[in-house]
C-alpha positions in Angstrom: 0.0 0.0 0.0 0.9 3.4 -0.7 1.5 6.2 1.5 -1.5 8.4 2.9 -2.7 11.2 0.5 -2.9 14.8 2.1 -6.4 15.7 0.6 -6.1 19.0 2.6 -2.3 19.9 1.0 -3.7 18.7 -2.6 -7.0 20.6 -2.2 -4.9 24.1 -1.2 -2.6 23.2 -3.6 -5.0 23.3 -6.8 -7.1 26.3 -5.3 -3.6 28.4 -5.7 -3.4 26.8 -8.8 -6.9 27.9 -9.6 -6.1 31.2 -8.3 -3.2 31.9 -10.1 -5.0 30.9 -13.5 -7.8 33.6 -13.4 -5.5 36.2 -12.1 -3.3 35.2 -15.7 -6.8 34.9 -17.4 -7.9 38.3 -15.7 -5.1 40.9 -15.7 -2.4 39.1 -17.5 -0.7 39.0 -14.1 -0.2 36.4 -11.1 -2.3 36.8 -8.1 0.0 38.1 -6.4 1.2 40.9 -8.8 -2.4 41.8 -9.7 -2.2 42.2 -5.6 0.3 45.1 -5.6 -0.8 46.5 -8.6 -4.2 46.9 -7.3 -2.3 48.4 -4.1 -0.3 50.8 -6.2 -3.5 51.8 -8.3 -4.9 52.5 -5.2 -1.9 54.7 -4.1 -2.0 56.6 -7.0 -5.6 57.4 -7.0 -5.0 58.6 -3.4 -2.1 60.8 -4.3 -4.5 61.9 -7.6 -7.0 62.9 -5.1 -4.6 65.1 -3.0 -3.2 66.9 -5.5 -7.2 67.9 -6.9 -7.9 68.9 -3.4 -5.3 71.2 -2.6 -5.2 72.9 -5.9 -9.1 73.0 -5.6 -8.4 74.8 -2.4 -5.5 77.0 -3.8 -8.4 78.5 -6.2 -10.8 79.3 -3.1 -10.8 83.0 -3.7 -9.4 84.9 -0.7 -11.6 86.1 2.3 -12.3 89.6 0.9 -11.0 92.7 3.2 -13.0 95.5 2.9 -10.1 98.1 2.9 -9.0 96.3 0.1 -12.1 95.7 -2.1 -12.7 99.7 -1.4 -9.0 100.5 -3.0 -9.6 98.3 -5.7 -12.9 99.1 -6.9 -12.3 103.0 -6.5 -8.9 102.6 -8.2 -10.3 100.6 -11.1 -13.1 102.3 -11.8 -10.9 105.8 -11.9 -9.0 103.4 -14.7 -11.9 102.8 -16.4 -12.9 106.4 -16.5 -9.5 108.0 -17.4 -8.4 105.5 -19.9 -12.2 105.9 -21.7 -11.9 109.4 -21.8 -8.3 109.2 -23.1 -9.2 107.7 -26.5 -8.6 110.3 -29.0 -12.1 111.8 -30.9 -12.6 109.9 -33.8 -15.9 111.6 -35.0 -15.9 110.8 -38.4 -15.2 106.9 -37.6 -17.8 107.0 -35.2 -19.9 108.4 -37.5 -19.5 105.5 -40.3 -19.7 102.8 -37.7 -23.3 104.4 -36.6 -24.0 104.6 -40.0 -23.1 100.8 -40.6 -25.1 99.8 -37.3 -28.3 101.3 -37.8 -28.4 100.2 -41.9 -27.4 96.5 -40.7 -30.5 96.9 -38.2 -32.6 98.1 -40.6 -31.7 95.0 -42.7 -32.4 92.7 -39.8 -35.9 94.4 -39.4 -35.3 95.8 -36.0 -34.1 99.1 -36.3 -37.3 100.7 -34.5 -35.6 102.7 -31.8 -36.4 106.1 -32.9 -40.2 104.9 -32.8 -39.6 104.0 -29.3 -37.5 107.0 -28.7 -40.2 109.8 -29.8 -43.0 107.9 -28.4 -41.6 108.1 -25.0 -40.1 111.4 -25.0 -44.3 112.7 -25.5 -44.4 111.6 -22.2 -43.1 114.0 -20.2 -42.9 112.9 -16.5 -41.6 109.7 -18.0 -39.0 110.2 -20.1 -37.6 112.2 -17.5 -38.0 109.5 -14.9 -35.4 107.3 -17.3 -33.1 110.2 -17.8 -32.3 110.5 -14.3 -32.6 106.4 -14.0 -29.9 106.2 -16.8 -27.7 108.5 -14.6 -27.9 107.5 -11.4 -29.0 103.9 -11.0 -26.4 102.6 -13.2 -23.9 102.9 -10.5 -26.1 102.7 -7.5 -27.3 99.1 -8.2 -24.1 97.7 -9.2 -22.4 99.0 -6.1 -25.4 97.6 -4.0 -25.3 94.6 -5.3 -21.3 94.5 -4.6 -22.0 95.3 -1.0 -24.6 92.7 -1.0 -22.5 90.3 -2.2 -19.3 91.2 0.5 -21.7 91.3 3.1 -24.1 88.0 2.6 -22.4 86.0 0.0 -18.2 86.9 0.9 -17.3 83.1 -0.5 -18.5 84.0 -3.9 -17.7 87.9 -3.7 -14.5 87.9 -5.5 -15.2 85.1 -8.2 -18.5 87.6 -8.9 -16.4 91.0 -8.9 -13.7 89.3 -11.5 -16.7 88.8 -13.9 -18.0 92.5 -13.6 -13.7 93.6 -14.3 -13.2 91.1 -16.9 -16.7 92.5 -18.7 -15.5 96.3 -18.1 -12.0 96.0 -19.1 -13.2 94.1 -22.5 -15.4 97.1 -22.8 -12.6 99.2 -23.1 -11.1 97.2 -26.0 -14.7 97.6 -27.9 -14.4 102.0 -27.3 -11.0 102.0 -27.9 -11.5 99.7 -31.7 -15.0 100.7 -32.8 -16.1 104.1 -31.6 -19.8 104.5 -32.2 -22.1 108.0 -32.1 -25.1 106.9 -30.1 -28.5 107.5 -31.6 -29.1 111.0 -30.3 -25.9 112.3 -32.1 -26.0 110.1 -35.4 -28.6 112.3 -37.2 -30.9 110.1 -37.6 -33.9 112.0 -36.4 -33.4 110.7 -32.4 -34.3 113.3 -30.0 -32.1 114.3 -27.3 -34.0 113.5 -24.2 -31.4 114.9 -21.6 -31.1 118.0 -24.0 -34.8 118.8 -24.7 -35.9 118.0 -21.0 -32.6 119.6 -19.2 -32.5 117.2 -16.7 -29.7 117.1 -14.6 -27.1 114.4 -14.1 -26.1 113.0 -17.2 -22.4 113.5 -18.6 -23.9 112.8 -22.2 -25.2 115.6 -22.9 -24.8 119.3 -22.3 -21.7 121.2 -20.6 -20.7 118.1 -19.1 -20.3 116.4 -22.4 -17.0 117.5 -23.4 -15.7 116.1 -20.1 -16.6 112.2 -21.2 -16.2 110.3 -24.2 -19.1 110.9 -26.2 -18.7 107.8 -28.6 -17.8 105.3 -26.3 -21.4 103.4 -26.6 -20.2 100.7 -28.3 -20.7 97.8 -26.4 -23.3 98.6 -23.5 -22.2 99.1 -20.2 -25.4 99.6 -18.7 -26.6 96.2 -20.0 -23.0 94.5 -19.1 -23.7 95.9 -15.7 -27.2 95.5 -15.4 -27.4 92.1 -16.9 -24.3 91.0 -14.4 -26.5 92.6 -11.3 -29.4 90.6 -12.1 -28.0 87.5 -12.4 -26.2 87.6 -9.3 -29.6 88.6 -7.7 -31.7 85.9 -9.9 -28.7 82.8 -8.4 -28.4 84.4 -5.2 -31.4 85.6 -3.6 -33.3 83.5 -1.2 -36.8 85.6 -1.5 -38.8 84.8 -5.4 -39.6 89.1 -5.6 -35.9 89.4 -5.5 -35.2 86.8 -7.8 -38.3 88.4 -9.8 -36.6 92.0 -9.6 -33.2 90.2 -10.6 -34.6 90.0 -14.1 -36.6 92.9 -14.5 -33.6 95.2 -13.6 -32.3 94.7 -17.1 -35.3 94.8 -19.2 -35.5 98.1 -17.4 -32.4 99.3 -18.2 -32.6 98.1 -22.1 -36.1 100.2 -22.3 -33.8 102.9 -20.6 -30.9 103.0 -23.2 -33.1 103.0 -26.0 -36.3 105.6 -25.3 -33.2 108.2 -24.3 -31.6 107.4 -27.4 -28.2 106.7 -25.8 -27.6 103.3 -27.4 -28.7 100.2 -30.2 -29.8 97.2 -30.4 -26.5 96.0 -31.1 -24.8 97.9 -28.5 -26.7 95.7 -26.1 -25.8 93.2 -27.8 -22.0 94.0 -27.5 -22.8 94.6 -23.7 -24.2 90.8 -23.6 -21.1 89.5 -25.6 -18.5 91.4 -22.9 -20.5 90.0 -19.9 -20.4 86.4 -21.6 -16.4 86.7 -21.7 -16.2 88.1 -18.2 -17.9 84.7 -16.9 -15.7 82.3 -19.2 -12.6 84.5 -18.0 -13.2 84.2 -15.0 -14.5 80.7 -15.0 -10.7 79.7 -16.5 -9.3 81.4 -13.5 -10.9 79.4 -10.7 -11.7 76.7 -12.8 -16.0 77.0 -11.6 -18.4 79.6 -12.1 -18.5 82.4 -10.2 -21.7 81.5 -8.4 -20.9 77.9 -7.8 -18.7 78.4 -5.3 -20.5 78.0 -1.6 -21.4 81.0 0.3 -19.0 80.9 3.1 -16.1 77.9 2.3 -15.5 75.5 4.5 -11.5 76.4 4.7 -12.8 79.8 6.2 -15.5 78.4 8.9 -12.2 75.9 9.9 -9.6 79.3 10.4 -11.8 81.0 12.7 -12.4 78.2 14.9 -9.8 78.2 17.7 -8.0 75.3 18.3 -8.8 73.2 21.2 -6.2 72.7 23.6 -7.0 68.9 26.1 -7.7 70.0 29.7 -5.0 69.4 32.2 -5.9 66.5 34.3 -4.8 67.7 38.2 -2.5 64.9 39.8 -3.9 61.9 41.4 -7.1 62.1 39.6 -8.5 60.1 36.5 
């Protein structure tokens, strides 16, 4: 008789075997290289992870400081001014290019601003209403919206105020390359609303006019602005009325533009083609758009909690 048979060894011994075969079959590998590759796979996924999380957290825009944000919007906004007025007066060429604009809008059909323009101006306590709203509010609501923003929504402050530069300082590119005599200077039979009315506040018209640059209409600011302000209010707001106000602002401000004879069609259009590049700019830069990111980030809420210190236990106690 033979010796005694291990079944146990033999039984291991062909479920290694077995093992071995559909690791081959399965990865090309032995079992126990699949092992550490699937280890190492697993390392690098780990380190892939780190490395999205802390440059994720490198493009977390920076707790805004209001000394700061105060500097910088003042500063730029002088830029803006001085380097708009500083384009040389190219009347003639802005005279062609309005020419070009309102024939390629009659073309299109939609060249009925003047209708809307005279049709407004008959109403008197109306027409002045929008002068004064094209003067003043401009400003007033993008700067309340900006201190709206730093004060309720600081974690997406700085993404939103990158949009409204990027938009402005592509505006200045557009004044600089295609000056364009608004409506109420072309000659084409639009009525000078500021002029006829005298209201006050408008560096468009009157005295004031040869302090600003009169052909600097081409894209819109007011609708880059406006369109910027409600959208930020549309995303942001908590309340539906403020959301609902978020949109309205800029249909407003289009009527505005046009019954005063200030801008075109187009020149919206140019404002809407600025705002667009503002929010892929700045959508390169921190690699989300700007209202994506969360109101207050998490990296903040973690600085300004103190560290906690374990409390000394006195001798002899547990």
């Amino acid at each position: 008789m033979g010796e005694p048979t291990d079944t146990r060894t033999q039984d291991g011994d062909e479920a290694a075997q077995l093992r071995h075969d559909s690791s081959v079959r399965a990865t090309g590998r032995p079992a126990d290289e699949a092992a550490d590759g699937a280890g190492g796979s697993t390392a690098l996924r780990t380190e892939r992870s780190l490395r999205s999380r802390i440059t994720a957290q490198r493009r977390i825009p920076a707790r805004p400081r209001l000394w700061f944000e105060l500097a910088l919007i003042g500063l730029s906004y002088w830029l803006y001014s001085l380097v708009r007025n500083a384009f040389p007066t190219q009347a003639a060429v802005a005279q062609q290019h309005a020419d070009w604009v309102w024939h390629a809008e009659q073309f299109l059909g939609i060249a009925v601003e003047r209708s809307i323009n005279h049709g407004v101006n008959s109403v008197t306590w109306l027409i002045v209403g929008m002068n004064y709203y094209y003067a003043t509010l401009h400003f007033v609501i993008t700067i309340g919206v900006l201190v709206w923003l730093y004060r309720s929504h600081p974690g997406r402050y700085a993404a939103a105020r990158t949009v409204l530069f990027i938009t402005t300082g592509v505006a200045l590119l557009g004044f600089y390359f295609f000056p364009l005599a608004p409506p109420r200077l072309a000659g084409f039979g639009f009525i000078d609303t500021v002029t006829v009315h005298h209201t006050w506040g408008s560096l468009a018209s009157g005295a004031a006019a040869s302090a600003t640059n009169q052909f600097a209409a081409m894209p819109s600011m007011h609708i880059g602005w406006s369109v910027w302000c409600g959208l930020t209010i549309f995303f942001l707001a908590e309340r539906t009325w403020v959301r609902a106000l978020g949109l309205v602002y800029p249909l407003l401000t289009l009527t505005v533009i046009i019954s005063t004879a200030n801008h075109y069609w187009m020149d919206a259009g140019g404002g809407l083609l600025c705002l667009g590049i503002g929010f892929v700019g700045t959508r390169l830069v921190y690699h989300r758009w700007a209202y994506q990111f969360p109101q207050i980030p998490a990296s903040w809420q973690k600085a300004a909690v103190p560290e906690q210190r374990p409390t000394p236990v006195a001798a002899g106690r547990r």
